[in-house]
Backbone and ligand atoms as CSV (ligand in chain L), in Angstrom:
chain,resi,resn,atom,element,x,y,z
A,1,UNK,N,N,58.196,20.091,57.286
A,1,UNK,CA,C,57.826,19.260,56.132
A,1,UNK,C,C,56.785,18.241,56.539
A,2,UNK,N,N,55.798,18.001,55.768
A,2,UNK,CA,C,54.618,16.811,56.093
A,2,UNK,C,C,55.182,15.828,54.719
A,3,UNK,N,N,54.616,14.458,56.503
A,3,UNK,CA,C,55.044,13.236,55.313
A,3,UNK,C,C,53.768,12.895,55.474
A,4,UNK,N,N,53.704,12.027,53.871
A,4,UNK,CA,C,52.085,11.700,53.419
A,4,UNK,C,C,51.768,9.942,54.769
A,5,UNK,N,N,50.953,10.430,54.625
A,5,UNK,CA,C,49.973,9.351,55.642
A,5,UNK,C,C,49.831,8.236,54.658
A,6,UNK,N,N,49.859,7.237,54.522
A,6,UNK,CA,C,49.958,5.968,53.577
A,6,UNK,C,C,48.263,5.674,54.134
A,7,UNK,N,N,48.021,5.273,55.694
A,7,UNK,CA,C,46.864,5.155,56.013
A,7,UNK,C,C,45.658,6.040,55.461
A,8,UNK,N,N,45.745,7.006,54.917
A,8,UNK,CA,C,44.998,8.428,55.040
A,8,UNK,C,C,43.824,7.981,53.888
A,9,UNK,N,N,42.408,7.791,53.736
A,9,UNK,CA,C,41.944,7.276,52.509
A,9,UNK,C,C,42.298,8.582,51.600
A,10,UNK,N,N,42.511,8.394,50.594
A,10,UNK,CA,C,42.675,8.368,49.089
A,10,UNK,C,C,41.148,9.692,48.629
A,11,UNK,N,N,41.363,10.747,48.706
A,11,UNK,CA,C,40.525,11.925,48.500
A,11,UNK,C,C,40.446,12.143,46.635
A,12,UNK,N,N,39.649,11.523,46.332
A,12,UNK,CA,C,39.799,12.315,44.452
A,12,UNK,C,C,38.407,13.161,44.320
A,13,UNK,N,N,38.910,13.875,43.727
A,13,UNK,CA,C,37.859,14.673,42.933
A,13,UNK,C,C,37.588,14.244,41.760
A,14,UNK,N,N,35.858,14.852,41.715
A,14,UNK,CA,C,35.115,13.893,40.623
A,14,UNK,C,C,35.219,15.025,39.747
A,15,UNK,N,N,35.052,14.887,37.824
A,15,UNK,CA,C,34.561,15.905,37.562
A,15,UNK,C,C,33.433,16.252,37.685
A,16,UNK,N,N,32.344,15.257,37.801
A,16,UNK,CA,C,30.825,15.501,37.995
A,16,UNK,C,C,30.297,14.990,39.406
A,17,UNK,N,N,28.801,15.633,39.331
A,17,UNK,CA,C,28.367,14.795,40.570
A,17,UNK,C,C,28.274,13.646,40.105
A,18,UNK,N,N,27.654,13.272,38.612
A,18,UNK,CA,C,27.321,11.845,38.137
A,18,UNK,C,C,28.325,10.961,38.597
A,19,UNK,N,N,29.558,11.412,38.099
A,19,UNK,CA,C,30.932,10.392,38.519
A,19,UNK,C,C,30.894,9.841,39.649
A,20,UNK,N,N,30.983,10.984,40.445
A,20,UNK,CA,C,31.153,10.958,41.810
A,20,UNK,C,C,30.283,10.462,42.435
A,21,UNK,N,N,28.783,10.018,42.020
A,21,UNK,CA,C,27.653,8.863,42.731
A,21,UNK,C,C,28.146,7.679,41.658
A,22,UNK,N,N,28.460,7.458,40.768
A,22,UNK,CA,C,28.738,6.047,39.975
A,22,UNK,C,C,29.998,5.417,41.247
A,23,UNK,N,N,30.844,6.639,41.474
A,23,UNK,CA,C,31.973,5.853,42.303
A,23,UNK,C,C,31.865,5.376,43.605
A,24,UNK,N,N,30.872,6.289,44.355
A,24,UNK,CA,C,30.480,6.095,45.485
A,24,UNK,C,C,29.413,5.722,46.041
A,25,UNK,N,N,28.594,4.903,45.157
A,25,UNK,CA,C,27.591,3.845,45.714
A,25,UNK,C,C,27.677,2.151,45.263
A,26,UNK,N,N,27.075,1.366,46.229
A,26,UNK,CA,C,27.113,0.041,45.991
A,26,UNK,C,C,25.851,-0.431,46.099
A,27,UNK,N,N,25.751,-1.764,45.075
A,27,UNK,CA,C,24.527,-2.355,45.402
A,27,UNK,C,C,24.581,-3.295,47.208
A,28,UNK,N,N,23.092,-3.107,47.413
A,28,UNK,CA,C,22.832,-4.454,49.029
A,28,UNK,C,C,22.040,-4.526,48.588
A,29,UNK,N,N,21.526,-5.819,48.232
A,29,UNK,CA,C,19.992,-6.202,47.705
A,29,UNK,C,C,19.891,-5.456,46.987
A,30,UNK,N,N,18.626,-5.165,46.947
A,30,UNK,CA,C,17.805,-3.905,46.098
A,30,UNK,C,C,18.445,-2.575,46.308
A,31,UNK,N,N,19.220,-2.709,47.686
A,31,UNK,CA,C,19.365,-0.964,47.874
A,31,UNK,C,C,20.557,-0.570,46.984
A,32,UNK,N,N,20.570,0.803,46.935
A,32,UNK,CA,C,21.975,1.627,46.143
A,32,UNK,C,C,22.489,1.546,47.374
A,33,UNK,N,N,23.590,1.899,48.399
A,33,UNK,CA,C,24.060,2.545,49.197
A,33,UNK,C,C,25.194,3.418,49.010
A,34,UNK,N,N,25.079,4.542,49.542
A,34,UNK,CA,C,26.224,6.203,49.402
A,34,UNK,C,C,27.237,5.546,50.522
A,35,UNK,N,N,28.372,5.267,49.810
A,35,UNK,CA,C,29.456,4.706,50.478
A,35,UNK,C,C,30.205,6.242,50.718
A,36,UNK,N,N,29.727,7.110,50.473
A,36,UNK,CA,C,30.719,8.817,51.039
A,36,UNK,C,C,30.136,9.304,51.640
A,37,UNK,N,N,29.936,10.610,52.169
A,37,UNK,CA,C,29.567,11.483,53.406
A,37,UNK,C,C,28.640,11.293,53.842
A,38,UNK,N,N,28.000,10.765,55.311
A,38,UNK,CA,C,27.293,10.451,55.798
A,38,UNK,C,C,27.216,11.318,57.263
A,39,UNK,N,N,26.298,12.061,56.921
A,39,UNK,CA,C,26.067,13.081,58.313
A,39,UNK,C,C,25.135,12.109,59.218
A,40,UNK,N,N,25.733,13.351,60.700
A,40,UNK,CA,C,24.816,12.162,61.528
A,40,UNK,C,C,23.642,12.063,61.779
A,41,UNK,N,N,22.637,12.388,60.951
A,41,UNK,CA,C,21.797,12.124,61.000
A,41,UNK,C,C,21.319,11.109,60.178
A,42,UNK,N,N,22.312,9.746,59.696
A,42,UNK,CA,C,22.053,9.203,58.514
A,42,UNK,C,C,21.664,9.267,57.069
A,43,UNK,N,N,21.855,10.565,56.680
A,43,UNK,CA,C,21.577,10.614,55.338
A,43,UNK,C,C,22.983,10.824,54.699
A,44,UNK,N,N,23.081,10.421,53.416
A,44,UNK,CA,C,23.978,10.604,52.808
A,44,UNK,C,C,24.117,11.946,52.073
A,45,UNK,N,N,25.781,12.633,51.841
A,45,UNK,CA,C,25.400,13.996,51.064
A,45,UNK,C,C,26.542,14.100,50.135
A,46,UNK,N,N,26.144,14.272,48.876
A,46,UNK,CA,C,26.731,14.578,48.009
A,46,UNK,C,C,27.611,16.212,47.352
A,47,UNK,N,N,28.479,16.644,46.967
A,47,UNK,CA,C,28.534,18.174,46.871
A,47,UNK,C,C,27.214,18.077,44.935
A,48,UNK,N,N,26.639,18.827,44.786
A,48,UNK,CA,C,26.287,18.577,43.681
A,48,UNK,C,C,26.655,19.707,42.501
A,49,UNK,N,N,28.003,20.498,43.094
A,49,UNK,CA,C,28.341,21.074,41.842
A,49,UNK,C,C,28.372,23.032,42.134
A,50,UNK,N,N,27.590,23.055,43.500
A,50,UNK,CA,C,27.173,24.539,43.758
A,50,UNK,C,C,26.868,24.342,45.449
A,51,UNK,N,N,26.441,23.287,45.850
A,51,UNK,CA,C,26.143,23.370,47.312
A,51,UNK,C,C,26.450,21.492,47.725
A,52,UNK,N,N,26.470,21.021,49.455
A,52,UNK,CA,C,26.573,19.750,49.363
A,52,UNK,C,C,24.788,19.592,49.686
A,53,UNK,N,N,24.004,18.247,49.048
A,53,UNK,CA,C,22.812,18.216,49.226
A,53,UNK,C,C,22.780,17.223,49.559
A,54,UNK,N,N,21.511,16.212,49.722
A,54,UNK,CA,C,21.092,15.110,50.468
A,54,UNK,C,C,21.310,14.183,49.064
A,55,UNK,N,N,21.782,13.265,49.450
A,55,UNK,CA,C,22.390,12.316,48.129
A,55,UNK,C,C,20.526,11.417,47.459
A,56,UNK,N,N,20.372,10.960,48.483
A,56,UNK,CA,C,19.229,10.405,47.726
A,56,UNK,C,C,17.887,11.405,47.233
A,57,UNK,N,N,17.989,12.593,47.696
A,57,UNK,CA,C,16.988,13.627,46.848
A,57,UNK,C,C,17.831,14.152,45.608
A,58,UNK,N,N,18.861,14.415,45.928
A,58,UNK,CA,C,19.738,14.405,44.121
A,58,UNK,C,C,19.764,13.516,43.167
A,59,UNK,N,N,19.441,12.085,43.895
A,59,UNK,CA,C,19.057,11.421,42.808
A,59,UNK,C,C,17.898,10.969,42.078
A,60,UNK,N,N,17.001,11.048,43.760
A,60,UNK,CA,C,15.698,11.186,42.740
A,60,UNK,C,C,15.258,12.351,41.891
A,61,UNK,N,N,15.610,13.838,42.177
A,61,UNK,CA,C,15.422,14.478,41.015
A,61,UNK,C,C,16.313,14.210,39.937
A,62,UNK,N,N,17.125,13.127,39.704
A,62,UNK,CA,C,17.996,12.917,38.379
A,62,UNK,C,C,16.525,12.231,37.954
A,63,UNK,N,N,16.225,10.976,37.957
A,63,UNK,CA,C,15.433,10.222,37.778
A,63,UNK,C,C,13.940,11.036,37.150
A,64,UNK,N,N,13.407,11.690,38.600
A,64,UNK,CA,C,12.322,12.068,38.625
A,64,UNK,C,C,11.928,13.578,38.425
A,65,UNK,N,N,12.694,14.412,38.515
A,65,UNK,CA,C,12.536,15.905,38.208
A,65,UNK,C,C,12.486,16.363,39.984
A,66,UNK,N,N,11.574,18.010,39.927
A,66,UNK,CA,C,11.752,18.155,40.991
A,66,UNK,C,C,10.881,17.693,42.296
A,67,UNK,N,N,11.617,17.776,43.346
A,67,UNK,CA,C,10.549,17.160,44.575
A,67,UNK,C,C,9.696,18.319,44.740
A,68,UNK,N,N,8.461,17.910,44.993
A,68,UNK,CA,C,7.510,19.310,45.105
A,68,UNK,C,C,7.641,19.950,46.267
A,69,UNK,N,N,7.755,21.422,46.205
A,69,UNK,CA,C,8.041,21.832,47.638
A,69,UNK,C,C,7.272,21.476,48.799
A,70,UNK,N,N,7.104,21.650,49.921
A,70,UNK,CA,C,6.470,20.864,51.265
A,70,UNK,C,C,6.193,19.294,51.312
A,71,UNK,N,N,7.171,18.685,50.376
A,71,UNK,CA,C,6.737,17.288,50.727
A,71,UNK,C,C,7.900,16.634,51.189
A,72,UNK,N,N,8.600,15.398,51.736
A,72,UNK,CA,C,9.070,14.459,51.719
A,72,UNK,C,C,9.375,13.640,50.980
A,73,UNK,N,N,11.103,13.191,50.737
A,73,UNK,CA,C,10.825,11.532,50.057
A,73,UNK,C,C,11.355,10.835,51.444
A,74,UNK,N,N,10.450,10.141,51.407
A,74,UNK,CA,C,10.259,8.389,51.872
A,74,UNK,C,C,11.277,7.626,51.747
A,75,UNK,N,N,11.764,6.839,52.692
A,75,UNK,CA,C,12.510,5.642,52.219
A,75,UNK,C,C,11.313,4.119,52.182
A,76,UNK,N,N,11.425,3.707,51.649
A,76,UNK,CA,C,10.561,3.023,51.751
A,76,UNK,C,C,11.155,1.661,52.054
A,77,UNK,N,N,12.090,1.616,52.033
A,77,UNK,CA,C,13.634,0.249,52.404
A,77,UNK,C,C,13.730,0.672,53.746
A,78,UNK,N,N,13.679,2.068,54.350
A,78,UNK,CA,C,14.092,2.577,55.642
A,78,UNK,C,C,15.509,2.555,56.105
A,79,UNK,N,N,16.462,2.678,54.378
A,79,UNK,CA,C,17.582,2.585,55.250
A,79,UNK,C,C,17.988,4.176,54.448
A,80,UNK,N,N,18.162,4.900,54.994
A,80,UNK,CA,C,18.354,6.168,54.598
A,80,UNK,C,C,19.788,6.334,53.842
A,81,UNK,N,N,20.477,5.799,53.874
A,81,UNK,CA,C,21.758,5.561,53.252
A,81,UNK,C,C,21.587,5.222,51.846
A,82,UNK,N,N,20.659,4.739,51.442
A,82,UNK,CA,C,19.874,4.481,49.984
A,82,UNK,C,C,19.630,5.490,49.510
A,83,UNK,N,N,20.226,5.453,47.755
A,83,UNK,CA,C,19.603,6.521,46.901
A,83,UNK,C,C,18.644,6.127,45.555
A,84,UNK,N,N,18.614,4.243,46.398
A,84,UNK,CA,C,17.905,3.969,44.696
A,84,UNK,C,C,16.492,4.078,44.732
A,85,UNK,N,N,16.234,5.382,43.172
A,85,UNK,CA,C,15.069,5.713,43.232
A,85,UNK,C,C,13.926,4.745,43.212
A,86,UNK,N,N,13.738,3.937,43.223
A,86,UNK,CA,C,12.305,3.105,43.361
A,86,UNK,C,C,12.563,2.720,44.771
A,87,UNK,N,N,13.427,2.553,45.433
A,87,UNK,CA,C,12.962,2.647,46.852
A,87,UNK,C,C,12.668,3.977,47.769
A,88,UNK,N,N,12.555,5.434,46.715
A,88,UNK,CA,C,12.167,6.710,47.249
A,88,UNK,C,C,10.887,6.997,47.114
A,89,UNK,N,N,10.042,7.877,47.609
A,89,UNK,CA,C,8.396,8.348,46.857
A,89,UNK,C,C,8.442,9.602,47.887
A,90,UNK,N,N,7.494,10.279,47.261
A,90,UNK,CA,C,7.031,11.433,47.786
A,90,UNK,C,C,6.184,11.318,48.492
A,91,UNK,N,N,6.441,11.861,50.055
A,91,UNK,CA,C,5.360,11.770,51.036
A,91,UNK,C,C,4.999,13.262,51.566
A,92,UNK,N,N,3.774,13.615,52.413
A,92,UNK,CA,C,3.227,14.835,52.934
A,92,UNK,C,C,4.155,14.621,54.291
A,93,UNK,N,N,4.806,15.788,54.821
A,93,UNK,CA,C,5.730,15.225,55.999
A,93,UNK,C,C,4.424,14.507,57.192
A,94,UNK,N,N,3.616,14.890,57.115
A,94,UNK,CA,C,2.595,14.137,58.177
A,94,UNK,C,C,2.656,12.491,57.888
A,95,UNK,N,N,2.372,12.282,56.546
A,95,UNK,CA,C,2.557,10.672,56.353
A,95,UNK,C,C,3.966,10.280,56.822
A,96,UNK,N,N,4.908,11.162,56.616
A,96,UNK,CA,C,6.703,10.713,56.416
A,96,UNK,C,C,6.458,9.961,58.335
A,97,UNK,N,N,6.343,11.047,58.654
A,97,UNK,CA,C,6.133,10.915,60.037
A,97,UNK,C,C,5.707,9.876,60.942
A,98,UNK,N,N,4.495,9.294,60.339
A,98,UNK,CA,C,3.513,8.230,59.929
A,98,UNK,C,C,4.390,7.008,60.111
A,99,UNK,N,N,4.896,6.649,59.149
A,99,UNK,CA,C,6.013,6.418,58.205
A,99,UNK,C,C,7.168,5.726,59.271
A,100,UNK,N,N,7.956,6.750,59.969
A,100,UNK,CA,C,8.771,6.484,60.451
A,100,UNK,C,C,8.308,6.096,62.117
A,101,UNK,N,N,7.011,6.317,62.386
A,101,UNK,CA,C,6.643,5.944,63.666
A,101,UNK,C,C,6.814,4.174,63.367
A,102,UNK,N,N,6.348,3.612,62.075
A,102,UNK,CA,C,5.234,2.709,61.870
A,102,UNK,C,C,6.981,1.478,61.173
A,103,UNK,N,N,8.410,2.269,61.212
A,103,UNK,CA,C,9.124,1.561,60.230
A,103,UNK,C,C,9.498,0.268,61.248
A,104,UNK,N,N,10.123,-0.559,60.607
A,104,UNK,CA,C,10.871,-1.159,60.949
A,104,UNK,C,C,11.387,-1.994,59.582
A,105,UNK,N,N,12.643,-2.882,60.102
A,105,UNK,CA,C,13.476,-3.378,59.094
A,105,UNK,C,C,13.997,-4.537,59.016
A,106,UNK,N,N,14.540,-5.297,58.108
A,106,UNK,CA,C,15.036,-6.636,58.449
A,106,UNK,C,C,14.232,-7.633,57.384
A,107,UNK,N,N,13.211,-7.538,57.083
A,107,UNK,CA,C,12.813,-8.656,55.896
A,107,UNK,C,C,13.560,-8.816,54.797
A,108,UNK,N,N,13.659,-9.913,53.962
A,108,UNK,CA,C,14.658,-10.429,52.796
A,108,UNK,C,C,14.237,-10.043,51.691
A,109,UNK,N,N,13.213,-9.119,51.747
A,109,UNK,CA,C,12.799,-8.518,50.584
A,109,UNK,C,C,13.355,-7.090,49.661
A,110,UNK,N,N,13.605,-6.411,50.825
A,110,UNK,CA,C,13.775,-5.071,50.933
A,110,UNK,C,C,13.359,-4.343,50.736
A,111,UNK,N,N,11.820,-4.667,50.756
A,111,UNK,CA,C,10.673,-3.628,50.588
A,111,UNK,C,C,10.214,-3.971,51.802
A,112,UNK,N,N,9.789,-2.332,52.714
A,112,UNK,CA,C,8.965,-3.000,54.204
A,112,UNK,C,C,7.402,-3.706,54.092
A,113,UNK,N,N,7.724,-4.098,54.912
A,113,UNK,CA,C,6.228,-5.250,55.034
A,113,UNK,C,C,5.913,-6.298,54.155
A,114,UNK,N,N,7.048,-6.444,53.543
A,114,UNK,CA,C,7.251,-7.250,52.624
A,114,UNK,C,C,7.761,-8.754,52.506
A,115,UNK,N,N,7.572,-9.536,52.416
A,115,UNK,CA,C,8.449,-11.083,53.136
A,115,UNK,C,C,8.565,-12.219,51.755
A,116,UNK,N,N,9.167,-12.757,51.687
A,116,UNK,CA,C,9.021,-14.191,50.795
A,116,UNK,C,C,8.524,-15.031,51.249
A,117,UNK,N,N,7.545,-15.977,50.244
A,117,UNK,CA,C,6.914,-16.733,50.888
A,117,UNK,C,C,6.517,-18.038,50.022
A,118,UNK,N,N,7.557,-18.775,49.551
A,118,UNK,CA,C,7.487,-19.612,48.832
A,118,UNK,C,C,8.200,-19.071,47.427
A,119,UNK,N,N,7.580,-18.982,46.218
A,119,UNK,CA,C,7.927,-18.377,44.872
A,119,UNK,C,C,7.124,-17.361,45.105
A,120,UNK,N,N,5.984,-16.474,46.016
A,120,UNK,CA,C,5.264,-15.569,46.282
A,120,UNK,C,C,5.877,-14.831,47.313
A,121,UNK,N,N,5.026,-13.404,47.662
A,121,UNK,CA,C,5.672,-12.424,48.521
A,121,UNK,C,C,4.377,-12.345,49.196
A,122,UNK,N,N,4.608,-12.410,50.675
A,122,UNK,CA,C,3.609,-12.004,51.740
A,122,UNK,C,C,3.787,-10.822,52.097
A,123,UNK,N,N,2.598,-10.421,52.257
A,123,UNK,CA,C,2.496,-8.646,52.786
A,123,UNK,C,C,2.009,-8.478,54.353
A,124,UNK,N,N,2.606,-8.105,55.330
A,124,UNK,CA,C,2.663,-7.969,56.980
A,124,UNK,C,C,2.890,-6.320,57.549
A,125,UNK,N,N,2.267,-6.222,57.947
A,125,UNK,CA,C,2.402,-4.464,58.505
A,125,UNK,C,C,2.698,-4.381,60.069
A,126,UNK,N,N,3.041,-3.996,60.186
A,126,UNK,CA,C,3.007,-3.826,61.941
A,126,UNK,C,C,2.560,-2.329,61.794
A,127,UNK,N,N,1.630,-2.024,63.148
A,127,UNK,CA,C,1.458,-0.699,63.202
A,127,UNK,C,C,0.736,-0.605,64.941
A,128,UNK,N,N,0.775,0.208,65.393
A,128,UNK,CA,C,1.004,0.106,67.503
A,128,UNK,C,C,0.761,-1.030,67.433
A,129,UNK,N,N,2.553,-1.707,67.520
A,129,UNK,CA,C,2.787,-2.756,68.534
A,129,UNK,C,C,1.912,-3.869,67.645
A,130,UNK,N,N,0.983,-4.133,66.903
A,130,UNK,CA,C,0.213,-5.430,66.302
A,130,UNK,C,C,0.788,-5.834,64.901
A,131,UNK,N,N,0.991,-6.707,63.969
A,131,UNK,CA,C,1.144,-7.216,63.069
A,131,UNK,C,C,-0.338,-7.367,62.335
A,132,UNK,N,N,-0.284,-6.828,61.103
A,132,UNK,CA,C,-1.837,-7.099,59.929
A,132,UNK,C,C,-1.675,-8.112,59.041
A,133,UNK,N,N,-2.118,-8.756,58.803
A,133,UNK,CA,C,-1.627,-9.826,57.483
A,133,UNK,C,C,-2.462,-8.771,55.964
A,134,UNK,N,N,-1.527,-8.632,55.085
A,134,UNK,CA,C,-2.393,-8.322,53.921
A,134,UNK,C,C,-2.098,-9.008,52.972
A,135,UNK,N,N,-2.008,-10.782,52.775
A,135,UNK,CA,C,-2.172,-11.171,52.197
A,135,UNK,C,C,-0.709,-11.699,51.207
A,136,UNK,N,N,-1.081,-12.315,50.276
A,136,UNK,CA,C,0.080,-12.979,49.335
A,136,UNK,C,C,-0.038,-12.748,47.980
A,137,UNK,N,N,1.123,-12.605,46.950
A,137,UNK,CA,C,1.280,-12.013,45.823
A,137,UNK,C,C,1.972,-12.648,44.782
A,138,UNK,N,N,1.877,-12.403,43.843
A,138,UNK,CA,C,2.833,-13.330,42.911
A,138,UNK,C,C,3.661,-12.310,42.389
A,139,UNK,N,N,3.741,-10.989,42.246
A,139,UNK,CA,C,5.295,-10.279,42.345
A,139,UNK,C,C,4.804,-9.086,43.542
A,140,UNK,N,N,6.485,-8.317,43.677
A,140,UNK,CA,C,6.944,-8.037,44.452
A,140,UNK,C,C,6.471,-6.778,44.235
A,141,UNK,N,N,6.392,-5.982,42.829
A,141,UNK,CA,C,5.639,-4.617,42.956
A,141,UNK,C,C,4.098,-4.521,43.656
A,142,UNK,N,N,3.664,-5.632,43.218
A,142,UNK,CA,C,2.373,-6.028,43.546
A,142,UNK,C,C,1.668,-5.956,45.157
A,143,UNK,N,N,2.723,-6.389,45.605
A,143,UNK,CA,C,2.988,-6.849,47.331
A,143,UNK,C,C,3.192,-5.569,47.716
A,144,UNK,N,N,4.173,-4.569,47.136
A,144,UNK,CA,C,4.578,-3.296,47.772
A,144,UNK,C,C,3.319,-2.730,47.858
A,145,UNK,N,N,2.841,-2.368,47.069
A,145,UNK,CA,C,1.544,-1.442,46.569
A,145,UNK,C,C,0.655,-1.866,47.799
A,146,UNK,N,N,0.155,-3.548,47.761
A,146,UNK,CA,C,-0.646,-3.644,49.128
A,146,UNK,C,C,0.021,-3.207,50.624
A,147,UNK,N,N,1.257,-3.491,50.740
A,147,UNK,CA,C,1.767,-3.061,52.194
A,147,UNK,C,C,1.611,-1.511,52.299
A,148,UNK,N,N,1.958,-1.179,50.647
A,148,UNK,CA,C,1.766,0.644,51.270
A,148,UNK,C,C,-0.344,1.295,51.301
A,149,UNK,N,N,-0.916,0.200,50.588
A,149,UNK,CA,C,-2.046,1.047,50.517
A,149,UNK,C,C,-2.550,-0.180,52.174
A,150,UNK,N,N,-2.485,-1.253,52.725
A,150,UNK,CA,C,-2.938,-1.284,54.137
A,150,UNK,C,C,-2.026,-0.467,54.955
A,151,UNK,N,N,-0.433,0.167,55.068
A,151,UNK,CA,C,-0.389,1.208,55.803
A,151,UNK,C,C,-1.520,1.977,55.702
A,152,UNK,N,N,-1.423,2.439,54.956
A,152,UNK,CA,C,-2.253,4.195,54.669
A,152,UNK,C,C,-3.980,3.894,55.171
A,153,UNK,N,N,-4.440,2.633,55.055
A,153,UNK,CA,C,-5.226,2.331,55.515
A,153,UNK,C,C,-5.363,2.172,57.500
A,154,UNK,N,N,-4.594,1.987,57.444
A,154,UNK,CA,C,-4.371,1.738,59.233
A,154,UNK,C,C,-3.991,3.265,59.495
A,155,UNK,N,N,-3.092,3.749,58.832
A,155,UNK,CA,C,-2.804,4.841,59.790
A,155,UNK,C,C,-4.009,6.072,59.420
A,156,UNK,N,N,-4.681,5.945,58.667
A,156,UNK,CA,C,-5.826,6.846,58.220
A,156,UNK,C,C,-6.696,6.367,59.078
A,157,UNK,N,N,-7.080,5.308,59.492
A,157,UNK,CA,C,-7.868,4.579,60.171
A,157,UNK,C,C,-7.787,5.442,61.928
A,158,UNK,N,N,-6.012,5.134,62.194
A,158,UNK,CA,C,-5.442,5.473,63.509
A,158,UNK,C,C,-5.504,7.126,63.620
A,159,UNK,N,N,-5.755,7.632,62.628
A,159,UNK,CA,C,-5.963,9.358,62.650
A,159,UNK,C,C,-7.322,9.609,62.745
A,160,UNK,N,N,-8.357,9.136,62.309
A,160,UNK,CA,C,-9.708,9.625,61.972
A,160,UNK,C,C,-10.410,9.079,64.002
A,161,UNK,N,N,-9.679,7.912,64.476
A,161,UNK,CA,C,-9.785,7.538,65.883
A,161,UNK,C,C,-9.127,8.496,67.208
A,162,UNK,N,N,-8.453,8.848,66.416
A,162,UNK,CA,C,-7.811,10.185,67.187
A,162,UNK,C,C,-8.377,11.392,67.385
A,163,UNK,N,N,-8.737,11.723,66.062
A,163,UNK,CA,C,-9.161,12.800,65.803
A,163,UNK,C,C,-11.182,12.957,66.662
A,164,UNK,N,N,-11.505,11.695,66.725
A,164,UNK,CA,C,-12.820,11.475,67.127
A,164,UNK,C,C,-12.945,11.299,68.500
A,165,UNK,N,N,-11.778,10.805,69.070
A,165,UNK,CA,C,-11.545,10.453,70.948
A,165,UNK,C,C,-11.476,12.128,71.599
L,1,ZN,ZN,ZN,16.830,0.969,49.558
């Protein structure tokens, strides 16, 4: 005879996947986070009804339709445990790559390269080892857009130097 484990967490089945991400994510800041299956490679995975998939690409195709084949989504928070779609985008895996050479984490914003800076948001990149200033913003979409278009600027910059050495 088995006696029930009192310790044991508490297993329910959802009827939907919807349910089953309403129950199992929380807000941190800006981020969603997938408080259930977390493989080790840090991504979160959901069952979605027919197979288990990557929780934050199930949700951005709720949101957004489908991801186009050969591309990437991005975290753009860098915490992969996140499924909230405005901190996802579609990248070429060469940029993703880019991307994750170039991440790092920890500002109070929760957008990378992103900082507060009074009632304004400062925009800061790091990319090999240096810090860029790109400047100050009066909102926060505003600020993103510059941190992601001086990435893409530096690392387009750091490819075309490569490609020429
Ligand atoms: Zn996030």
């Amino acid at each position: 005879m088995t006696v029930p484990n009192p310790t044991a967490p508490k297993r329910r089945i959802f009827k939907s996947p919807e349910a089953s991400f309403a129950h199992r994510t929380k807000r941190e800041g800006d981020c969603l986070i997938w408080t259930g299956a977390i493989r080790p490679n840090g991504y979160g995975v959901i069952w979605d009804g027919q197979r288990v998939v990557r929780v934050h690409r199930w949700n951005y195709e709720r949101h957004h339709g489908p991801i186009p084949a050969g591309t990437d989504l991005d975290h753009i928070c860098g915490n992969r445990a996140c499924a909230n779609p405005v901190h996802l985008r579609v990248t070429t895996r060469k940029q993703n790559m880019e991307n994750l050479r170039g991440a790092y984490r920890g500002n109070a914003s929760g957008v990378r390269g992103v900082s507060r800076d009074g009632d304004k948001w400062r925009v800061r990149v790091k990319h090999n080892y240096r810090e860029y200033y790109g400047g100050v913003y009066e909102t926060i979409a505003e600020a993103e857009q510059a941190a992601i278009d001086l990435r893409n600027r530096l690392f387009t910059h750091n490819t075309a130097d490569r490609a020429a050495a």
